[in-house]
C-alpha positions in Angstrom: 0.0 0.0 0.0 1.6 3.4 -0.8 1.7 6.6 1.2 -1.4 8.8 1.9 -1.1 12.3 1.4 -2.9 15.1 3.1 -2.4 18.8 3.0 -0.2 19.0 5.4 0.6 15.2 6.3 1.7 11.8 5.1 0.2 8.6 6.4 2.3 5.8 5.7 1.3 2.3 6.4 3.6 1.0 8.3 6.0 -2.2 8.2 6.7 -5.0 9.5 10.3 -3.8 9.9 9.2 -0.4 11.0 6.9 -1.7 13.5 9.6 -3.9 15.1 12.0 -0.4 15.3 9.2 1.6 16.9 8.9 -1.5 19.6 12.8 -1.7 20.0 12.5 2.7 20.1 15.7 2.5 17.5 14.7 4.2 14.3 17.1 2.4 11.4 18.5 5.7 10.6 16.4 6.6 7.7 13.3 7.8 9.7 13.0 11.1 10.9 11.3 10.8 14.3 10.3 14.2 15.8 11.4 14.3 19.7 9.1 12.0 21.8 8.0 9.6 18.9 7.2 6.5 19.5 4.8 7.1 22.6 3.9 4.6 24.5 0.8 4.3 22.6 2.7 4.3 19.4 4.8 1.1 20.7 1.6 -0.9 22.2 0.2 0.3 18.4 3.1 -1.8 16.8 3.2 -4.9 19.2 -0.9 -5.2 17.8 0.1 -4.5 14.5 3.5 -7.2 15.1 0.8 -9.6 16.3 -1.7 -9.4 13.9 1.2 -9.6 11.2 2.1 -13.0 12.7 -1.3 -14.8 13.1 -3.1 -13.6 10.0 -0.9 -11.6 7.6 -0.2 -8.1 6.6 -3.8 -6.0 7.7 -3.4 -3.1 5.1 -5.3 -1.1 4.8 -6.4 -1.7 8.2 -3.4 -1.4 10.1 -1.1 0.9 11.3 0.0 4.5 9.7 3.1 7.0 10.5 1.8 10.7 10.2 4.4 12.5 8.6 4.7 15.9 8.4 4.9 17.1 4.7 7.0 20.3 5.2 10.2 18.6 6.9 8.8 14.3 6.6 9.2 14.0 10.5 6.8 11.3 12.1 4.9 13.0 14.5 2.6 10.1 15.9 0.6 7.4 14.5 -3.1 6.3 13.7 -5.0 3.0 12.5 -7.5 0.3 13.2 -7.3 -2.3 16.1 -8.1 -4.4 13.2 -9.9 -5.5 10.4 -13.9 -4.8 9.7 -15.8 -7.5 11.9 -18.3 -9.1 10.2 -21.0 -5.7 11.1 -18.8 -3.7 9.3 -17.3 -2.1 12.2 -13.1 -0.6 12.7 -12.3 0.4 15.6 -9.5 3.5 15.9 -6.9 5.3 17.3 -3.8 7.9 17.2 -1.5 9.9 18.7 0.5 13.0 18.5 4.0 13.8 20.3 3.2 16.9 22.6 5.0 19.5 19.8 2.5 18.6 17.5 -0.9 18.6 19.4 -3.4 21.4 18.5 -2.2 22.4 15.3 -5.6 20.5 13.6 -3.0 17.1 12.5 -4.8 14.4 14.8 -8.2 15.9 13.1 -6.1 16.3 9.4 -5.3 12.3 9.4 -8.3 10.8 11.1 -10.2 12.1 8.5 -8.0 10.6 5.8 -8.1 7.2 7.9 -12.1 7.7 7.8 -12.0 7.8 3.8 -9.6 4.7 3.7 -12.3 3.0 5.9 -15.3 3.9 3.5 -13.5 3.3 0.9 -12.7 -0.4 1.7 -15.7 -1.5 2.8 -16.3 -0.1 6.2 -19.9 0.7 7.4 -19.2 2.0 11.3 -16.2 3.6 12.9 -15.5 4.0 16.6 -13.2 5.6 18.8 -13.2 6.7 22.5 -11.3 9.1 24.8 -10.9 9.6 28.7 -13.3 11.9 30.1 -10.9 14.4 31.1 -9.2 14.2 27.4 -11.5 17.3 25.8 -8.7 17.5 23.0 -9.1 13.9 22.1 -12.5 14.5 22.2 -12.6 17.4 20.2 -10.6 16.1 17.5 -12.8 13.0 16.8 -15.7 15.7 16.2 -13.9 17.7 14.0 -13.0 14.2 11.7 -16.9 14.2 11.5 -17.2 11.6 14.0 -20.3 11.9 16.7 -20.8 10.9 20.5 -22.6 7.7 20.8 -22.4 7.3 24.3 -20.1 7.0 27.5 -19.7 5.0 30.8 -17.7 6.0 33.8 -14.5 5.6 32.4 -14.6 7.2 28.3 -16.8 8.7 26.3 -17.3 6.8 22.5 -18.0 8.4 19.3 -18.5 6.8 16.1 -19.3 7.7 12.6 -21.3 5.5 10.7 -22.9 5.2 6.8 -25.9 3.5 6.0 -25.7 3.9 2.0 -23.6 0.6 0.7 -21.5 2.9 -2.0 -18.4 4.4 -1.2 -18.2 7.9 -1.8 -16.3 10.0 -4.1 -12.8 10.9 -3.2 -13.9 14.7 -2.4 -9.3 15.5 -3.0 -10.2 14.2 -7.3 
C-alpha cells in the first residue's frame, strides 16, 4: 500500500520492519522521528500490528499508519485500526501526537484521511473513544466528522457511521 497524502501530512502504512523499530524505540537511521516519537501508545500500536502480522498476515489497509509531516517528513505520531472490519462492518481507531504537535488541527487532518480509507474499503461504522478528562481527544474525533454515541464511567465513545452501501467519491479528485 503506498503513502497517503494530506495537505499538510503523510500517512504511511507501516511495516513489519518499521513496527519492530518503533517496539525496540531505534529508528534504522532513515526515519526522521520528531522528539518524543514513538509514545507509549505508538509502541503498544506496533506490538498489535507485530501480532496481527504473525497470526493472520499483513492487515493493510487496516493497520497501522506514521503521520508525517509534509514540510520537513518528520513522524509526529501514528493512527490506525485495532483491526480488520468485523463481520458488522465495524473498525475500531486510534492515534496519537507527540506533545510539539498537538493542536495544530494534525490528529483531526489524518483521522479524517483514515475515515475515507475506511469507506473506501468497505467499512460501514467507525468508533473511537477518549478519557473523560481528554477534551482534546474529544474534540478532534468531532472535528474528523465523527459523533458521540455514548459514555460509561470511564470514556466517552463516538462513532461515525454510513448506511448507504456505496463508497463515496474521493472529495481530493
Amino acid at each position: 500500500m503506498s503513502d497517503l497524502v494530506t495537505a499538510r501530512l503523510v500517512l504511511h502504512p507501516m511495516t513489519f520492519s518499521e513496527a519492530e523499530q518503533v517496539v525496540a524505540g531505534e529508528s534504522d537511521g532513515g526515519a526522521r522521528w520528531a522528539p518524543g516519537y514513538p509514545g507509549v501508545g505508538d509502541v503498544a500500536a506496533a506490538k498489535r500490528f507485530l501480532d496481527t502480522c504473525a497470526n493472520t498476515g499483513d492487515p493493510q489497509p487496516f493497520g497501522n499508519y506514521e503521520i508525517r509531516r509534509r514540510e520537513d517528513g518528520r513522524t509526529i505520531g501514528g493512527l490506525g485500526f485495532h483491526g480488520p472490519a468485523d463481520m458488522n462492518g465495524t473498525v475500531t481507531v486510534g492515534y496519537g501526537l507527540v506533545p510539539s504537535a498537538r493542536g495544530k488541527g494534525y490528529a483531526s487532518e489524518a483521522l479524517r484521511e483514515l475515515l475515507l480509507i475506511a469507506r473506501k474499503h468497505g467499512a460501514t461504522r467507525v468508533k473511537g473513544d477518549a478519557d473523560h478528562d481528554n477534551i482534546a481527544s474529544q474534540h478532534v474525533m468531532m472535528a474528523a466528522g465523527m459523533r458521540p454515541a455514548g459514555q460509561n464511567e470511564r470514556v466517552r465513545y463516538f462513532e461515525t457511521a454510513w448506511t448507504d452501501t456505496a463508497a463515496p467519491a474521493d472529495p481530493r479528485s
